[in-house]
Structures are given as structure tokens and as C-alpha cells.
C-alpha positions as CSV (number, residue, x, y, z in Angstrom):
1,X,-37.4,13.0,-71.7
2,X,-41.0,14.0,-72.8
3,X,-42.9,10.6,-71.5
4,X,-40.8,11.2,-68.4
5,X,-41.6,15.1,-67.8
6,X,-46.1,13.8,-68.6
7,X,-45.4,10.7,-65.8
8,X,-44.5,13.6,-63.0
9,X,-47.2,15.8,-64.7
10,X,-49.6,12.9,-64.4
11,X,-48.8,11.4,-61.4
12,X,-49.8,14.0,-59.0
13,X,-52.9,13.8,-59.6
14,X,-53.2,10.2,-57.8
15,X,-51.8,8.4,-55.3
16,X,-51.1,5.2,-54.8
17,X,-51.3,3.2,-51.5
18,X,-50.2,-0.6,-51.4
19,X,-51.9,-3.0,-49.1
20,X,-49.6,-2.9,-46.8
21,X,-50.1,0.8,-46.0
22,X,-53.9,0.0,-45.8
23,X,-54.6,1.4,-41.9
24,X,-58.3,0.4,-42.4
25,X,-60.2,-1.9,-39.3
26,X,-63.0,-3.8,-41.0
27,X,-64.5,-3.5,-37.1
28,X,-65.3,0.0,-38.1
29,X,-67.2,-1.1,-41.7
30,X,-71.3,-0.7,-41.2
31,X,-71.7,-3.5,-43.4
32,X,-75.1,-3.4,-45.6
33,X,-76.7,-5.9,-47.8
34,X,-76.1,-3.8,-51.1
35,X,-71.9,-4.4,-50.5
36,X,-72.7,-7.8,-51.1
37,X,-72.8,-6.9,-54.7
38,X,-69.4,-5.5,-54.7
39,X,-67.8,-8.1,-53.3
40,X,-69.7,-10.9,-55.2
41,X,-68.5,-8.9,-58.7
42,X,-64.8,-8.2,-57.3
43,X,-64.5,-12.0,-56.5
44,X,-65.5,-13.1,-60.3
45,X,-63.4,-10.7,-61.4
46,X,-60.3,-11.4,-59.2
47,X,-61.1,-15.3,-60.2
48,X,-59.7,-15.5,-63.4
49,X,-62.3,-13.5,-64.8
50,X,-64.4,-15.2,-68.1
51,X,-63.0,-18.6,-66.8
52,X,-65.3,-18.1,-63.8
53,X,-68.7,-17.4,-65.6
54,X,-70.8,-20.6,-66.5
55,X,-70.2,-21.6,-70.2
56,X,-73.3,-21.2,-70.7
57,X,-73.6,-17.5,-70.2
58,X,-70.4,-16.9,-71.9
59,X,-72.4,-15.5,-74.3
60,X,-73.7,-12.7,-73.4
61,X,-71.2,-11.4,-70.3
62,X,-68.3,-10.1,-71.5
63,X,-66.7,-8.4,-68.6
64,X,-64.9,-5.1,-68.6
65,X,-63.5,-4.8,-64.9
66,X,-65.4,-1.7,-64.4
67,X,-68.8,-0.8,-62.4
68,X,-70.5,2.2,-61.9
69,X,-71.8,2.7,-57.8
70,X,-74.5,5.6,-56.5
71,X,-74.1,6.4,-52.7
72,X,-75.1,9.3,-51.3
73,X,-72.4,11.1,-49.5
74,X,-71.4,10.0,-46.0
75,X,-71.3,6.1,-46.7
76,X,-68.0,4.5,-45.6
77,X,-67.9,3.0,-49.0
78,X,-64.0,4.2,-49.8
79,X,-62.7,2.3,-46.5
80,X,-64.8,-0.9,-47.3
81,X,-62.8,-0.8,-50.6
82,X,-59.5,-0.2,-48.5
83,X,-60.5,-3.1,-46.6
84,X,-60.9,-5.1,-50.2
85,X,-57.4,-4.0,-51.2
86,X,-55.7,-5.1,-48.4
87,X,-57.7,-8.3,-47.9
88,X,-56.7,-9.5,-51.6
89,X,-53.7,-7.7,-51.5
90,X,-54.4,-5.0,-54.3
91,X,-52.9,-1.8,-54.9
92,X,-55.1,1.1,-54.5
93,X,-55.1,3.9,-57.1
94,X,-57.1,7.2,-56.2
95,X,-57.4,10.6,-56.8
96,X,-55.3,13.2,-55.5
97,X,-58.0,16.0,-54.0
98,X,-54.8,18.2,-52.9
99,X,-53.6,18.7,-56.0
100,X,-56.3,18.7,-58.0
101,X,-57.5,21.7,-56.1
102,X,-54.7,23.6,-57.0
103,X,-54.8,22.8,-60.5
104,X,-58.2,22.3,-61.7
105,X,-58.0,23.3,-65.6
106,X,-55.0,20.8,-65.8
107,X,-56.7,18.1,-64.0
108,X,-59.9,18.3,-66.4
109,X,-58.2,18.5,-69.8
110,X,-55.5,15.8,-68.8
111,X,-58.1,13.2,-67.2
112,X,-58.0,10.5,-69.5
113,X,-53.8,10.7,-69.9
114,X,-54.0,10.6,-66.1
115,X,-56.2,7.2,-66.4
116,X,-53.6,6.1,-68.5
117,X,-50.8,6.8,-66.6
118,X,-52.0,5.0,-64.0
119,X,-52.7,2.0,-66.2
120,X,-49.1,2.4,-67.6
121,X,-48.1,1.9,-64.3
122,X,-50.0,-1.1,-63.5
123,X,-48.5,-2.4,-66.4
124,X,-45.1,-1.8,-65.8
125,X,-45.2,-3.5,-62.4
126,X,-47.0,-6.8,-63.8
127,X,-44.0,-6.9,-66.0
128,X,-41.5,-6.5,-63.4
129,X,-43.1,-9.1,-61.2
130,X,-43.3,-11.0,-64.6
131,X,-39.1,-11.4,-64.9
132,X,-38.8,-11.4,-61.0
133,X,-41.4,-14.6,-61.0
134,X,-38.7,-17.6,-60.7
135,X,-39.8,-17.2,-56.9
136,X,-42.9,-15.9,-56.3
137,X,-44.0,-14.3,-53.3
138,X,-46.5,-16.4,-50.9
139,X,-49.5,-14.2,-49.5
140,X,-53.2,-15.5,-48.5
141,X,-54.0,-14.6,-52.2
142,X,-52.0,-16.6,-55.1
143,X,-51.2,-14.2,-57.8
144,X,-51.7,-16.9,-60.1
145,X,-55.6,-16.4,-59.5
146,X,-55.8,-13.7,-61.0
147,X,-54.1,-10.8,-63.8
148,X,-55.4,-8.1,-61.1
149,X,-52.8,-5.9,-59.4
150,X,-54.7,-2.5,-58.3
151,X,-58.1,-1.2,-57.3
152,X,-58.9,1.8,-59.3
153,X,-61.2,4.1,-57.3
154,X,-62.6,7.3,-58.6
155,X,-65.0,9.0,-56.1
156,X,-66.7,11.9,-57.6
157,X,-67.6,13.9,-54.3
158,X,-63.9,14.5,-53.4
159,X,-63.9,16.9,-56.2
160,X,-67.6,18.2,-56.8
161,X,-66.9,21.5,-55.6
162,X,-64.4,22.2,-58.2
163,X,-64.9,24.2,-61.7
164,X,-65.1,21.5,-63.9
165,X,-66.2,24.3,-67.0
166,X,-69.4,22.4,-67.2
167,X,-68.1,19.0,-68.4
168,X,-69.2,15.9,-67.0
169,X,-66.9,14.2,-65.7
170,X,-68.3,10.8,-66.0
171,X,-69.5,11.5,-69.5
172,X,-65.8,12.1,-70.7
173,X,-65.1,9.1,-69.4
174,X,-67.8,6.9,-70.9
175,X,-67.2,8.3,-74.6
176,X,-63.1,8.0,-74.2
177,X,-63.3,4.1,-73.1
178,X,-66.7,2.9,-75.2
179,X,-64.6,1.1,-77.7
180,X,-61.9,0.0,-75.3
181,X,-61.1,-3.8,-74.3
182,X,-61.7,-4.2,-70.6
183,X,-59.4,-2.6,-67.5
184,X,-58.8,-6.7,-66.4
185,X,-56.0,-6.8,-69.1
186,X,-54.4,-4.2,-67.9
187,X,-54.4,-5.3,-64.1
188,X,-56.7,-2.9,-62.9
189,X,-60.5,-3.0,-61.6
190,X,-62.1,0.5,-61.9
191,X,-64.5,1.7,-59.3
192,X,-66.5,4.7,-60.1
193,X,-68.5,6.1,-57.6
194,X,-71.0,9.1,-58.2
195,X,-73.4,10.8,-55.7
196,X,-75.5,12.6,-58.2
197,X,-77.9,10.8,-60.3
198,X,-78.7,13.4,-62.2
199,X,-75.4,13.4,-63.5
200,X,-75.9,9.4,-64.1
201,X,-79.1,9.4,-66.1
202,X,-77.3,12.4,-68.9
203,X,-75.6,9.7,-70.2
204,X,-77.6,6.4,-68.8
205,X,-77.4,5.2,-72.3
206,X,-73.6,4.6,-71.9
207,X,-73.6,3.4,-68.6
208,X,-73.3,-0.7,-69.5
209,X,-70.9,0.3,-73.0
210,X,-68.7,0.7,-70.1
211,X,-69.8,-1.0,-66.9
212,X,-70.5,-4.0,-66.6
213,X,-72.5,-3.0,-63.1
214,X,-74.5,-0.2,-61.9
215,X,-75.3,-0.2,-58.0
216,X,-77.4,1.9,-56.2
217,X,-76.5,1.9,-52.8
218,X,-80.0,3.3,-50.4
219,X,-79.9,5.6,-47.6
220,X,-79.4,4.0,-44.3
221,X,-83.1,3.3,-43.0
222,X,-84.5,3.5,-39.2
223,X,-83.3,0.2,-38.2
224,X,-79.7,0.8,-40.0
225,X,-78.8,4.3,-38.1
226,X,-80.3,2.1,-34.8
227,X,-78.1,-0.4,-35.3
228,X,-75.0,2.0,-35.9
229,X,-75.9,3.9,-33.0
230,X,-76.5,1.2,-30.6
231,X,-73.3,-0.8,-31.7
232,X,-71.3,2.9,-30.7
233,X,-73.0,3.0,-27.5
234,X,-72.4,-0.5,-26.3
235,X,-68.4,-0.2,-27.6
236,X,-68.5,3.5,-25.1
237,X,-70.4,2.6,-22.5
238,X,-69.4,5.3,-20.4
239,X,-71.0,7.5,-22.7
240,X,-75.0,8.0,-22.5
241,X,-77.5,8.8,-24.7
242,X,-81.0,8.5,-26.0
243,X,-80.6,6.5,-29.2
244,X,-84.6,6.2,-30.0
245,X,-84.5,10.2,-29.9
246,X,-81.3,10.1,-32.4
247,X,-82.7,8.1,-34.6
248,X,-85.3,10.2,-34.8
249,X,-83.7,13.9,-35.7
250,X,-81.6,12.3,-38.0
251,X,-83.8,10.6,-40.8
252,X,-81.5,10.4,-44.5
253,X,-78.2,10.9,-42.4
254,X,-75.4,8.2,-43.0
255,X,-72.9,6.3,-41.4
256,X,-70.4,9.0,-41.0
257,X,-72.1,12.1,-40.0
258,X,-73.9,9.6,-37.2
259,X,-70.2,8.8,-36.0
260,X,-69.0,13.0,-36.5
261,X,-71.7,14.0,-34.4
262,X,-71.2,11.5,-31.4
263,X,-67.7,12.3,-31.7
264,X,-68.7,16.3,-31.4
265,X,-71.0,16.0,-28.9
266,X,-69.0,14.2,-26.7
267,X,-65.9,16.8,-27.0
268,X,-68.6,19.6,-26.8
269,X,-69.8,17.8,-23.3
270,X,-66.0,17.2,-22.1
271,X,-65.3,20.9,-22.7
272,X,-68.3,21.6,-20.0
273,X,-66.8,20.6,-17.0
274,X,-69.8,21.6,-14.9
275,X,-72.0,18.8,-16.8
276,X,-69.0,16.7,-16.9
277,X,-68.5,16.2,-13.2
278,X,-72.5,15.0,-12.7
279,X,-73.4,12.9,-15.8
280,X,-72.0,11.4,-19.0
281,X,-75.9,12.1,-20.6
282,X,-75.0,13.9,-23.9
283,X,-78.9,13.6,-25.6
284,X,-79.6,17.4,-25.0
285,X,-76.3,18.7,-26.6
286,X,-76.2,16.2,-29.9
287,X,-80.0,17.6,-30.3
288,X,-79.0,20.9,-29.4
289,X,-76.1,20.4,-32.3
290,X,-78.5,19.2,-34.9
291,X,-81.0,22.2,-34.1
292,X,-78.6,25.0,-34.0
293,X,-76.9,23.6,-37.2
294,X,-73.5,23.2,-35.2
295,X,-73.4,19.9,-37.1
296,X,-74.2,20.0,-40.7
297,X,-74.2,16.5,-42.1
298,X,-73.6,15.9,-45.7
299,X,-76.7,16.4,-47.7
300,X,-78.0,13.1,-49.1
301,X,-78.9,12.8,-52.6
302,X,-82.3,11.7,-51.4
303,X,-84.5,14.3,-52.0
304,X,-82.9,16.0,-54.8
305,X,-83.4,12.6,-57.0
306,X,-87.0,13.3,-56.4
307,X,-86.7,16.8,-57.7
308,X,-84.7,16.1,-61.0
309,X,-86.8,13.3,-62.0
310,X,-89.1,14.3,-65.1
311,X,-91.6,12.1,-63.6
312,X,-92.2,14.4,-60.6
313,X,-92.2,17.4,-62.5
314,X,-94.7,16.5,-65.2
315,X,-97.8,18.2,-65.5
316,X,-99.8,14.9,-64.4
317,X,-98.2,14.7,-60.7
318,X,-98.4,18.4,-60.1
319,X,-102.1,18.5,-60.2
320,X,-102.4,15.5,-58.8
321,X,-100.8,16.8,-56.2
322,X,-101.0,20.2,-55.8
323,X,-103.7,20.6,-53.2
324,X,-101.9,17.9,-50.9
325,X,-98.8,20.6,-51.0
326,X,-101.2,23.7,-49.9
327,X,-102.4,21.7,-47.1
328,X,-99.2,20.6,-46.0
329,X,-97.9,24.0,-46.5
330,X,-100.6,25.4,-44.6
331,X,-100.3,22.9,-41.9
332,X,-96.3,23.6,-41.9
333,X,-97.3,27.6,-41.3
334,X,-99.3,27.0,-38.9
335,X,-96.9,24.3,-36.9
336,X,-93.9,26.7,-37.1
337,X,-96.6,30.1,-36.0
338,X,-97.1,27.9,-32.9
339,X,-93.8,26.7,-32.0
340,X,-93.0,30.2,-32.0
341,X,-95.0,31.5,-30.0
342,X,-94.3,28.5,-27.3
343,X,-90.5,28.9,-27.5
344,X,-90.8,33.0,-26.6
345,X,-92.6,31.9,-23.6
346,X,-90.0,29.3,-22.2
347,X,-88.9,29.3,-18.5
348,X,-85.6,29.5,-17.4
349,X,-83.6,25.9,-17.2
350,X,-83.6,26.3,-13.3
351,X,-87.2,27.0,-12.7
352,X,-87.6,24.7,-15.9
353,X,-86.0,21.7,-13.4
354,X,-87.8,22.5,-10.6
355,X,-91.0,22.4,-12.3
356,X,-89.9,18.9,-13.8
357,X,-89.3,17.6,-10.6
358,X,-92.8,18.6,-9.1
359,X,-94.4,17.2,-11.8
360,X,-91.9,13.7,-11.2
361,X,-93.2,13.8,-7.3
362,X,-96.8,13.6,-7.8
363,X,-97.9,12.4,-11.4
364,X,-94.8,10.4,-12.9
365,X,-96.4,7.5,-14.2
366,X,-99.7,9.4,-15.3
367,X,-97.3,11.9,-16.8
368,X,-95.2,8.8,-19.1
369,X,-98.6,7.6,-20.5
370,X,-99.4,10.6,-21.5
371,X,-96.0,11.9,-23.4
372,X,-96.0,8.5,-24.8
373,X,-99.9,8.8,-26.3
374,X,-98.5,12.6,-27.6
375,X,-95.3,11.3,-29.2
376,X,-97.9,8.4,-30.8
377,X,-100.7,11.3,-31.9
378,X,-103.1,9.4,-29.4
379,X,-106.4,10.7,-28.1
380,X,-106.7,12.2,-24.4
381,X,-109.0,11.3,-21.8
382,X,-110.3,13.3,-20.0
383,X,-108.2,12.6,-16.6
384,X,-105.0,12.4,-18.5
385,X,-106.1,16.4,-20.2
386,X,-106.8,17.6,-16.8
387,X,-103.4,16.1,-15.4
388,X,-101.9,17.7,-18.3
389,X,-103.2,21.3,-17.7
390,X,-101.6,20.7,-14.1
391,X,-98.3,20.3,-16.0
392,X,-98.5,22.4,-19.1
393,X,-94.9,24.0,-19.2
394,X,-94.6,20.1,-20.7
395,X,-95.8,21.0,-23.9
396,X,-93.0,23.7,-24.7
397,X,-91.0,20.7,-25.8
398,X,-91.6,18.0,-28.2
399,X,-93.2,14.7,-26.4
400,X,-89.1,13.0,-27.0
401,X,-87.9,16.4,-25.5
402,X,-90.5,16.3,-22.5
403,X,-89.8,12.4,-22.2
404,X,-86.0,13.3,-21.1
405,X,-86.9,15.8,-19.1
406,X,-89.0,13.7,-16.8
407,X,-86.5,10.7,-16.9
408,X,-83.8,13.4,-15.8
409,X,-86.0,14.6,-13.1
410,X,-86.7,11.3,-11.9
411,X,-83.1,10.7,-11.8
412,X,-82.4,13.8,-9.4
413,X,-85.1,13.0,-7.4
414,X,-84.2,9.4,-7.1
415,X,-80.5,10.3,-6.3
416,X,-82.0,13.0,-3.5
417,X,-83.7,10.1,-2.2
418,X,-80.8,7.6,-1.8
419,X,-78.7,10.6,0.2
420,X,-80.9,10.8,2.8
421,X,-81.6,7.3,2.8
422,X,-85.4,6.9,1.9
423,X,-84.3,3.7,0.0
């Protein structure tokens, strides 16, 4: 009655979802070159395990089902697992964030019996399937490849903000299972994933008494979030935008704040039905969402690695360093002093346009050189200087800002043009 009254205790805190539950479109997977890793390692594992390794490195891999990933938060990393589940028709085991919110203490000092229980479990239905095996069920997978039955997934960031009393989770984890023979005999592939590498390097030293992996997924880079941005754009293409400017304001973001913000943006521009009834161009409100902080995308671990690492904080680096800070400090002072003073003598949008639009008539193509040699830091000629003192409400935006702005002129102006037939 006990064991039955600690399996309900248990198993709210996880949920399982079989692959035929799996609502997961791998067209919406940003696939990058680091998941290659994870698949690679779930295919020898799902492959008879050992069997699959060359005898000749039998001897020193000895795998335990179980690998440790860093993301930063905001990758799509849980649904490309989904995807894995349903592909090799797994079930998938993960944490319930509902209930451990409401019951935090319990969650903590029960973690390991709740591992347990969901390995109990996996167990349980391999033995089932074991008697019930005289006609075995036909899917794109044979179960006879391999002893696996469940993805375990245990994604830190759904429960950072919670009290955990000061214990690492991970930690616990890593000294409970040490010793243990590995998760593959008991049907089950564990999948840690962490966002914090501080957290990670307390206990690096247990890391591969555990894992038989540690990845370390990167940031999206320039190209990445172009890619993402472009592939959105061309799937909407009613919906317009500047994706060089994007890319741009949102250096260290990942795949699904890029996604949360289009998605904002373009509710925040249907809910304006003024803009909504001349153009579909939503550039100035997803900047305008960034700027105000709107939006807040998840914080990447990025620059907080930097800041924990000894490395960076040793005596050595800071002088070596210390006089390229007070300059950039200074220069950062005097950069924010100036756009300051620039933004409290803005014009008003209307005049703003109309001054846009003068400029568009008489210098547009002088005017595109220039923003362009701004935006690349570029020396002035003369001319160009004295076209630009003609024009000088540009410089109250950044060169990308003054860039639209005179492509959105052009545009009215062009349109003007066309309604009273001067093309």
C-alpha cells in the first residue's frame, strides 16, 4: 500500500508523453551542426549499444546512456528531442514544472526516488511488452534493435527560478548515480540539459563518472539568426521587414526569442489599424520592441561564462586590461551624453516625413552612399559633408534607422508618382 501511495507521490512530478502524442513539426527545428552530436550518440545507443562500438575500442568506452548538454536558454533543443522520440518511437519522460512549483521542498528531497520511479516504470512496461511479445508490434523502428523504451529529459531552466535551498541539482545527481550501471539496462536514455556553466564546472570532475558526453551547444552566430529570419520571411511573405537591421539589434538572441518577437510585432502592427491599411513593413515596431524592452528575450549564458571564469578575473587579465575598459567606458559616456542630447531635439514624425521626402527628391542616391559609408565608419568627402549638413535631422538616427527612413520616403514618393501618372 506504501510503494503504491510513493508511485502517486512520485509521479507528479513528471510526465510522460508517448510518441504518438508527439505534436512536434521537424519543419519548425533550426537545425545546427552541434545536434549532429546528439543524434550521432542516440543512434549508437539505440543500436544495440556496446555491440555497435568497434572491438577495438571496446576498451575504453563503456557507455552509460547518459550525456550532459549546455545551451543557453531559448534554443529549440526540447522539441528537437520530441522530434527524436517520435521518430524512433520513444517514450518521453520529463519534468513536471506545474507541480514542482507548488511543491518545491518535496521535489528537492525526493529527486532521486523520482528518477527511480520513472525507471521503475520503464521497467515495468519492457516486461509487459516482454509476455505480450508472441506478436510483436511492426513500426519503422524494430524493437529488437534496441533495449531502449523512453527518452529521459531533464531541462534545468524549467525550474531555475525555484528555491532549491542551495543544492545543486546536477551535483546530487552525479554523486547518487557514480557507482551505478548505465540507464541502457533500464530502457532509458537520460538527457540532462543545463544553461549555467557555472553550475557545470562545481562538479566538472564528475561530469564523465556519469556521462558519457558533454556538449556545448554555441550561441546562434550572424549568419544563424539570418538564416532563421530569412527562412520566416520567405514562409510569410505578406509580412515585411528589414532582416539585415534584425540581425543586427539582436546579437546572442536565439531561435525562440527571434520567432516571439516576429510573432509580437506582427500582433502589435495588426492591432494598429491605421498602419495596417497602408503597409505590412513591421521594421520600426520589432526595433521599437527591442528598445523599449517590450520584448525581453531570455538572457544567454554568454556573457556571464565570461564573468565566472577564474581566468577573467585573475589579477593578470585585469591589468592587462584595465585601461582598455576606462577607455571604452569613457567612450561609452560620451556616446550615451550625445545620443541624449540628439534624441531631446527630435522632430515630430510628420515633419520628420516631410523632411525625409525632401531630402529623397533632391539627393537620394548621394544620400544612400553616405548612410552606407556611416553605418561602415567610412571617411567623408568633402561633397558628401556638405550634402550631409543640407540633411542633418539624418543623423538623429542610427545610419540602419536613417537607411529605412529614406527607403520609406522613397516609397511614398514613388507611389505619389505613379497616382498622377509620372511613370
Amino acid at each position: 500500500m506504501d510503494e503504491k501511495t510513493d508511485d502517486l507521490k512520485f509521479s507528479k512530478f513528471y510526465q510522460l508523453i508517448a510518441p504518438n502524442e508527439m505534436d512536434i513539426d521537424k519543419e519548425e527545428i533550426f537545425y545546427r551542426e552541434k545536434y549532429n552530436d546528439i543524434i550521432n550518440y542516440l543512434k549508437i545507443v539505440l543500436t544495440n549499444n556496446e555491440e555497435s562500438v568497434a572491438q577495438s575500442y571496446n576498451k575504453f568506452i563503456h557507455l552509460k546512456s547518459a550525456i550532459l548538454i549546455k545551451v543557453n536558454p531559448g534554443t529549440d533543443i526540447v522539441d528537437y528531442l520530441k522530434l527524436i522520440s517520435k521518430n524512433f518511437y520513444l517514450n518521453f519522460f520529463e519534468l513536471n514544472h506545474k507541480e514542482i512549483v507548488k511543491a518545491p521542498d518535496d521535489f528537492i528531497s525526493n529527486f532521486i526516488n523520482i528518477l527511480e520511479n520513472i525507471i521503475e516504470l520503464t521497467l515495468k512496461n519492457i516486461e509487459n511488452e516482454t509476455k505480450n511479445s508472441e506478436k510483436p508490434q511492426s513500426n519503422q523502428h524494430d524493437s529488437k534493435q534496441s533495449k531502449i523504451k523512453g527518452l529521459l529529459v531533464i531541462d534545468q531552466q524549467k525550474f531555475s527560478s525555484i528555491n532549491l535551498n542551495g543544492k545543486n541539482l546536477l551535483e546530487l545527481f552525479m554523486v547518487s548515480y557514480k557507482n551505478r550501471a548505465h540507464l541502457a539496462k533500464d530502457g532509458l536514455i537520460l538527457i540532462w540539459i543545463n544553461n549555467t556553466m557555472k553550475e557545470i564546472k562545481k562538479s566538472s570532475q564528475l561530469i564523465f563518472d556519469v556521462f558519457d558526453l558533454f556538449i556545448k551547444v554555441p550561441i546562434l552566430d550572424k549568419s544563424e539568426r539570418e538564416t532563421i529570419l530569412r527562412t520566416f520571411s520567405e514562409k510569410n511573405p505578406k509580412i515585411v521587414f528589414d532582416i539585415k537591421t534584425l540581425v543586427d539589434y539582436t546579437a546572442n538572441w536565439e531561435v525562440k526569442d527571434l520567432i516571439q518577437l516576429l510573432r509580437i510585432g506582427i500582433f502589435k502592427h495588426f492591432l494598429n489599424s491605421e498602419l495596417n491599411e497602408s503597409s505590412n513593413e513591421i521594421t520600426d515596431g520589432l526595433i521599437n520592441l527591442i528598445e523599449s524592452g517590450e520584448y525581453i528575450p531570455t538572457t544567454p549564458e554568454t556573457k556571464r561564462d565570461i564573468e565566472d571564469s577564474d581566468f577573467y578575473k585573475s589579477d593578470d587579465f585585469s591589468n592587462k586590461n584595465s585601461m582598455e575598459r576606462r577607455n571604452t567606458e569613457s567612450r561609452n559616456i560620451y556616446a550615451q551624453n550625445l545620443n541624449n542630447e540628439i534624441k531631446e531635439e527630435r522632430f515630430t514624425d510628420f515633419m520628420l516625413n516631410q523632411l525625409y521626402e525632401n531630402a529623397v527628391s533632391k539627393n537620394y542616391s548621394e544620400l544612400v552612399l553616405i548612410i552606407d559609408k556611416l553605418n561602415k565608419n567610412e571617411h567623408l568627402g568633402e561633397i558628401e559633408r556638405k550634402i550631409l549638413a543640407k540633411y542633418a535631422f539624418i543623423l538623429n538616427d542610427s545610419p540602419k534607422m536613417a537607411q529605412i527612413n529614406l527607403e520609406k520616403a522613397k516609397k511614398r514618393i514613388d507611389n505619389l508618382k505613379r497616382a498622377f501618372g509620372q511613370y
